[in-house]
C-alpha positions as CSV (number, residue, x, y, z in Angstrom):
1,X,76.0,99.5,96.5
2,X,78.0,100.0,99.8
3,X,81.1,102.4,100.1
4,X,83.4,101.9,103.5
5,X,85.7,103.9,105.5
6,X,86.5,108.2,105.5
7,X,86.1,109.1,102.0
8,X,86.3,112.7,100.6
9,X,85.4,112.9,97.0
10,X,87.1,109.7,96.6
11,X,85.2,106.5,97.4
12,X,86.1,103.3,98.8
13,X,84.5,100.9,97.0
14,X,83.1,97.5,99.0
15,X,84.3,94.8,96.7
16,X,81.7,92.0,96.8
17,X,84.2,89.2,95.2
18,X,87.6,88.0,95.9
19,X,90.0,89.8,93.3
20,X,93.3,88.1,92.4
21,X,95.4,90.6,94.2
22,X,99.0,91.1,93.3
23,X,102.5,92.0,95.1
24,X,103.4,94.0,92.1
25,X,105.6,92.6,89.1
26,X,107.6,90.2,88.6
27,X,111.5,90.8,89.0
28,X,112.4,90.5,85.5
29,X,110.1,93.6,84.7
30,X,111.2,95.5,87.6
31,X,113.2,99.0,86.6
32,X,112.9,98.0,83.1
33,X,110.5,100.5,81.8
34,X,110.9,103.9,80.4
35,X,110.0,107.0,82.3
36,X,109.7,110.4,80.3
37,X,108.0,112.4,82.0
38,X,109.5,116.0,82.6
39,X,111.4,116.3,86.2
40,X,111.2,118.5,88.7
41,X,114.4,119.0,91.0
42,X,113.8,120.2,94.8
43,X,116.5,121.5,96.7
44,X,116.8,120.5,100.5
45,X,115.5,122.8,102.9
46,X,113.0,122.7,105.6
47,X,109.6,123.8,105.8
48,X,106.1,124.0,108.1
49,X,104.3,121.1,106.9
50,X,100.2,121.2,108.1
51,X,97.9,123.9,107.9
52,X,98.0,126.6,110.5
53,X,94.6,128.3,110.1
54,X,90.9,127.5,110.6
55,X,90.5,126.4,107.8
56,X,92.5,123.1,108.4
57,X,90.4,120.0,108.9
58,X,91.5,118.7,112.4
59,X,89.7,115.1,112.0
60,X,93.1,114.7,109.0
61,X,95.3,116.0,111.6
62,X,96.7,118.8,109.2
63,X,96.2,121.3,111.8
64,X,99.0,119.4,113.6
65,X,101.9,122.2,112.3
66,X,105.0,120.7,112.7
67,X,108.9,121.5,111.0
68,X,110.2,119.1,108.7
69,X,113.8,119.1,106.8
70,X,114.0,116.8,103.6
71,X,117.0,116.0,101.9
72,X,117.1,117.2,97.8
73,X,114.7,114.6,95.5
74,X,113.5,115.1,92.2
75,X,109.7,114.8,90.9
76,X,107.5,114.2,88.1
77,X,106.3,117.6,87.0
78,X,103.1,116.2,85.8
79,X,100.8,113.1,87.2
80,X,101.2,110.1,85.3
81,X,99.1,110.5,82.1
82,X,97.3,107.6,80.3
83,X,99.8,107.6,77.3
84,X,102.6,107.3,80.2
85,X,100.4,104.2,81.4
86,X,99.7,102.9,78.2
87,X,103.3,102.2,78.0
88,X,103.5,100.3,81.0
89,X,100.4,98.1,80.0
90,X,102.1,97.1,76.9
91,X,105.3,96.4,77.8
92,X,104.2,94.4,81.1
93,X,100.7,93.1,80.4
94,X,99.9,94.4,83.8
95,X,96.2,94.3,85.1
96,X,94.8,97.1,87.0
97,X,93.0,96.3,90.1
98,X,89.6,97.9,88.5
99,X,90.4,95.6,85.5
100,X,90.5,92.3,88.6
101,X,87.7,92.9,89.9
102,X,85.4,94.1,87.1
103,X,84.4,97.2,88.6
104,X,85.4,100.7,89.8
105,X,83.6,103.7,90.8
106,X,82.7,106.8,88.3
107,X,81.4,110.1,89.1
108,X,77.3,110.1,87.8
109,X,78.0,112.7,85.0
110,X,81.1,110.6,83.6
111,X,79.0,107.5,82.8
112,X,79.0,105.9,79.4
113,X,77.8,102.8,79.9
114,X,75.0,100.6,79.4
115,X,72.3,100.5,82.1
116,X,73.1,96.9,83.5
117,X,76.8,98.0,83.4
118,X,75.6,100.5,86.4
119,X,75.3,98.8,89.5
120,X,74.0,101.9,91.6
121,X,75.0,104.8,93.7
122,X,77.0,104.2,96.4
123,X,75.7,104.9,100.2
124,X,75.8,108.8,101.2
125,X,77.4,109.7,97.9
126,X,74.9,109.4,95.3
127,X,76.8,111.0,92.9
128,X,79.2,108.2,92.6
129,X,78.2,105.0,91.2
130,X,79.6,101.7,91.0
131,X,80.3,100.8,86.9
132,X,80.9,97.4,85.8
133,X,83.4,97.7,83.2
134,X,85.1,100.8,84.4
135,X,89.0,101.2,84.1
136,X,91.7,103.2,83.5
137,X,91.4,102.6,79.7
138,X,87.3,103.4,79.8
139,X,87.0,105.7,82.7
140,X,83.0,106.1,82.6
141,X,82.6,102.5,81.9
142,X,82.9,100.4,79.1
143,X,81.2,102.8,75.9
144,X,84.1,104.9,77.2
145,X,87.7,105.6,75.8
146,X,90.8,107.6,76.1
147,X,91.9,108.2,72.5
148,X,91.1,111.6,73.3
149,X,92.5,111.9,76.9
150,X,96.0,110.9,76.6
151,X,97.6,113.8,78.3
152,X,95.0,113.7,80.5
153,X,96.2,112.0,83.9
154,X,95.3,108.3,83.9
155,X,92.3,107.8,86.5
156,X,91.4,104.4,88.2
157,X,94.5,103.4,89.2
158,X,94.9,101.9,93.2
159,X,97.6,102.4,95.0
160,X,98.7,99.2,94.5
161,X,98.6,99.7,90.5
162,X,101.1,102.8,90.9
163,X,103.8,100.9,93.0
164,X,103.6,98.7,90.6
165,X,103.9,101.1,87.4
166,X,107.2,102.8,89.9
167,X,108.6,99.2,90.1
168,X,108.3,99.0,86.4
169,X,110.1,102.5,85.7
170,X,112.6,102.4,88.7
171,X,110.9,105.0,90.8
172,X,108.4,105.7,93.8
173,X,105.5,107.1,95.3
174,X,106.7,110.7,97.2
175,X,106.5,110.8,100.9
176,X,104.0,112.4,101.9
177,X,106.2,115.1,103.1
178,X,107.9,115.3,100.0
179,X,104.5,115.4,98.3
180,X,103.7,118.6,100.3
181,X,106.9,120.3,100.1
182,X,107.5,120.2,96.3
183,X,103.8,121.3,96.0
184,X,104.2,124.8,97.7
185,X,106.9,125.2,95.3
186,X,108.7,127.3,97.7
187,X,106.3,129.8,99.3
188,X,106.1,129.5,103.1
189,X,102.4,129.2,104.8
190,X,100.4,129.8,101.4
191,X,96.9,127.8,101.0
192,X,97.5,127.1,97.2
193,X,101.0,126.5,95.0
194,X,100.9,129.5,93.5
195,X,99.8,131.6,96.6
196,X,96.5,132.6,98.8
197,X,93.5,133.6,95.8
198,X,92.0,130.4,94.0
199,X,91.7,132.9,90.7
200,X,94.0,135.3,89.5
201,X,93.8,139.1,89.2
202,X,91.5,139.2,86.5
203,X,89.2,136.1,88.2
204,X,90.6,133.3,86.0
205,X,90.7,130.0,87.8
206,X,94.3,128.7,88.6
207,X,93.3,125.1,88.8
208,X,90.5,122.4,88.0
209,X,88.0,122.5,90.2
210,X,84.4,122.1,90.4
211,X,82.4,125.8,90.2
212,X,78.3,125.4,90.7
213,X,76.2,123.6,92.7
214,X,77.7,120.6,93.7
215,X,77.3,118.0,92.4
216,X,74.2,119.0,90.3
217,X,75.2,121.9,88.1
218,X,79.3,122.5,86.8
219,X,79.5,125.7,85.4
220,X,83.1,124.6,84.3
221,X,84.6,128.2,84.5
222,X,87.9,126.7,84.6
223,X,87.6,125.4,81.3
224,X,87.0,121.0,82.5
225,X,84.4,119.5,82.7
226,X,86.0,116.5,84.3
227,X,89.7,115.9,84.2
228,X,92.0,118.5,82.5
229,X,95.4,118.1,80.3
230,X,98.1,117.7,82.6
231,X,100.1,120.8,81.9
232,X,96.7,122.9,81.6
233,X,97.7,125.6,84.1
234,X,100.7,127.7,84.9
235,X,103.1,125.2,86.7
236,X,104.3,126.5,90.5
237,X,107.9,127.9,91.3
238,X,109.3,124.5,91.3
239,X,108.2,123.1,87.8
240,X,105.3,121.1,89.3
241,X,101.5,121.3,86.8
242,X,98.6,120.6,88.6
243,X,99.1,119.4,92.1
244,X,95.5,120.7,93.6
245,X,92.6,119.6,91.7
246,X,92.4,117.8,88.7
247,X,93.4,114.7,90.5
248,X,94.0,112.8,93.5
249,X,97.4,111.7,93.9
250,X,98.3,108.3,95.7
251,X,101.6,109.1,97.8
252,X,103.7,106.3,99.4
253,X,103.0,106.6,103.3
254,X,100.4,105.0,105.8
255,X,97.7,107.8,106.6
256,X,97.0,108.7,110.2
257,X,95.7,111.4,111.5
258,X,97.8,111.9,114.3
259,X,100.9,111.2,113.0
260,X,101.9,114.6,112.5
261,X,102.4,115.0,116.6
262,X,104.8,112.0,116.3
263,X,106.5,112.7,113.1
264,X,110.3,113.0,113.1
265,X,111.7,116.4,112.1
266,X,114.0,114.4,109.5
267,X,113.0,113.3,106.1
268,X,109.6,111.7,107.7
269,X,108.5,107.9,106.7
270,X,105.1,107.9,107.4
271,X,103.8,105.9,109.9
272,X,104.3,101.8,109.4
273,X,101.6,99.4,109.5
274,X,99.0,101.3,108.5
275,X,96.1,100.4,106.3
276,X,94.7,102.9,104.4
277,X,97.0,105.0,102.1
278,X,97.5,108.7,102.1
279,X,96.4,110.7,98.9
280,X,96.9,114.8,98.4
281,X,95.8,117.2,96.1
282,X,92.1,116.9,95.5
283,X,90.5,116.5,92.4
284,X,88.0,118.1,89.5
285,X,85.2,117.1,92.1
286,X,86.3,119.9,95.1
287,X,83.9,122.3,96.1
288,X,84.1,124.3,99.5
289,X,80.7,123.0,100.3
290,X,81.9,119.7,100.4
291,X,85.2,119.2,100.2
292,X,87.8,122.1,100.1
293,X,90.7,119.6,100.0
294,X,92.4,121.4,96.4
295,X,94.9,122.5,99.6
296,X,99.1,122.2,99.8
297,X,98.2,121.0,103.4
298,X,94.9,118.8,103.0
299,X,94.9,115.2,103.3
300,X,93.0,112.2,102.9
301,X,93.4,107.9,102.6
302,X,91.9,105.3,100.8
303,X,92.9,101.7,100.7
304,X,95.2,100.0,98.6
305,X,92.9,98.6,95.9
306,X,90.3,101.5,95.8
307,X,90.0,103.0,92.2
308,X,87.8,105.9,90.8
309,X,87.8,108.1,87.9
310,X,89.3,111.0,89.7
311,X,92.9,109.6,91.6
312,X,96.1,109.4,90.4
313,X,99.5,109.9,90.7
314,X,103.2,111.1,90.1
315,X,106.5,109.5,91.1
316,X,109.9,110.3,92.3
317,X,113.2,109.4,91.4
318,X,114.7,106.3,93.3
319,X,117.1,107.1,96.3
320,X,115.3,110.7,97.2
């Protein structure tokens, strides 16, 4: 089974079949849902978005330092969790993209599912595989569930499934920039939202990420094996829970990696016309020997309709 495009811990998944697609929901629907979730209010300031030290990945273009000013918006302080999803489902009868097509990908160790339900490993990452069956509802495939997992952050969702869960709630994806700024939580040029040390003073680890040999042995120090609850750790000075590790989370622009030498020093759009979608934060699967992306400034981009079991998301209000 093929993968395509710049992945990073985060497959693309080549889609062998025609899905039916979808331009989101239908206007009836749209801004009639409910959206709980705790909020996070960011003042208006400026900030240097990008990372200005070697350990920036230059082929994402984060090493592109630039000033941006954003107006005040307000945030999820959590991702999206599957009980926030579940509500959606019901109340629209929405499909997921991973539901069209039959398929998504699911980290090796997360499988439960039969052996014809597992259509192989995907090219360069063997430790993803494709599962027939896989979705947000049975994240390791179809012997899966997530009566346990509600406050855990709903998983296989595409880009294109979050717009459409924002359409239904009367929200959006952050900008990218907005995505970046609220996750410092208001320190200037630190690696991590709480500061520059991935453990704290007495070697506790401040987020969920992967410790061992990746992707062979987890010695799941940080308390997860896969994803965590999604108010697990200490929030950062802005209210926000969890925006390195745990999950990837889809954000509203284009992704291009040399945007950031263009970008306008005024509430930035993202480039238009771009493909592949930009997604931040890294996820359970990070590990400096292959992808040290758990970062405030790291990046990376997917397509619309790719899915796995370890991207998410969280919204923002409409207007910011």
């Amino acid at each position: 089974m093929a993968s395509n495009g710049r992945t990073c811990c985060a497959p693309t998944l080549a889609r062998k079949k025609p899905g039916a697609g979808t331009d989101g929901l239908s206007r009836r629907l749209a801004g009639a849902g409910s959206h709980p979730i705790e909020q996070a209010a960011i003042p208006a300031g400026s900030f240097i978005m990008g990372e200005g030290t070697d350990i920036a990945n230059r082929r994402d273009g984060e090493h592109l330092t630039h000033a941006v000013y954003l107006d005040a918006f307000v945030i999820d302080a959590t991702t999206v969790t599957n009980r926030d999803f579940a509500r959606f489902i019901d109340a629209t009868g929405y499909r997921t993209d991973a539901e069209r097509w039959g398929i998504s990908a699911v980290f090796r160790h997360q499988v439960q599912a039969s052996r014809e339900d597992v259509l192989g490993a995907l090219d360069g990452m063997a430790w993803w595989v494709a599962v027939r069956g896989a979705h947000w509802r049975a994240p390791g495939g179809a012997l899966s569930t997530v009566d346990d997992l509600l406050d855990h952050p709903v998983v296989h969702v595409s880009w294109r499934d979050a717009v459409a869960y924002c359409q239904w709630a009367g929200r959006r994806l952050p900008s990218e920039a907005q995505w970046e700024y609220a996750s410092r939580g208001g320190l200037a040029g630190c690696r991590y939202p709480w500061g520059d040390n991935v453990t704290d003073e007495y070697g506790a680890w401040r987020c969920n990420i992967w410790q061992g040999n990746f992707p062979h042995t987890n010695l799941i120090e940080d308390g997860w094996r896969f994803t965590a609850s999604v108010e697990a750790f200490p929030p950062n000075g802005y209210g926000l829970y969890q925006t390195v590790g745990n999950v990837w989370e889809w954000c509203g622009d284009g992704f291009d990696p040399e945007y950031y030498a263009r970008s306008p020093l005024s509430n930035p759009p993202g480039p238009p016309d771009v493909a592949r979608r930009v997604m931040r934060g890294g996820s359970f699967l990070c590990h400096d020997s292959y992808c040290n992306r758990y970062r405030n400034a790291a990046r990376t981009s997917n397509t619309p309709e790719a899915s796995s079991s370890n991207i998410g998301f969280r919204t923002i209000s409409v207007g910011a």
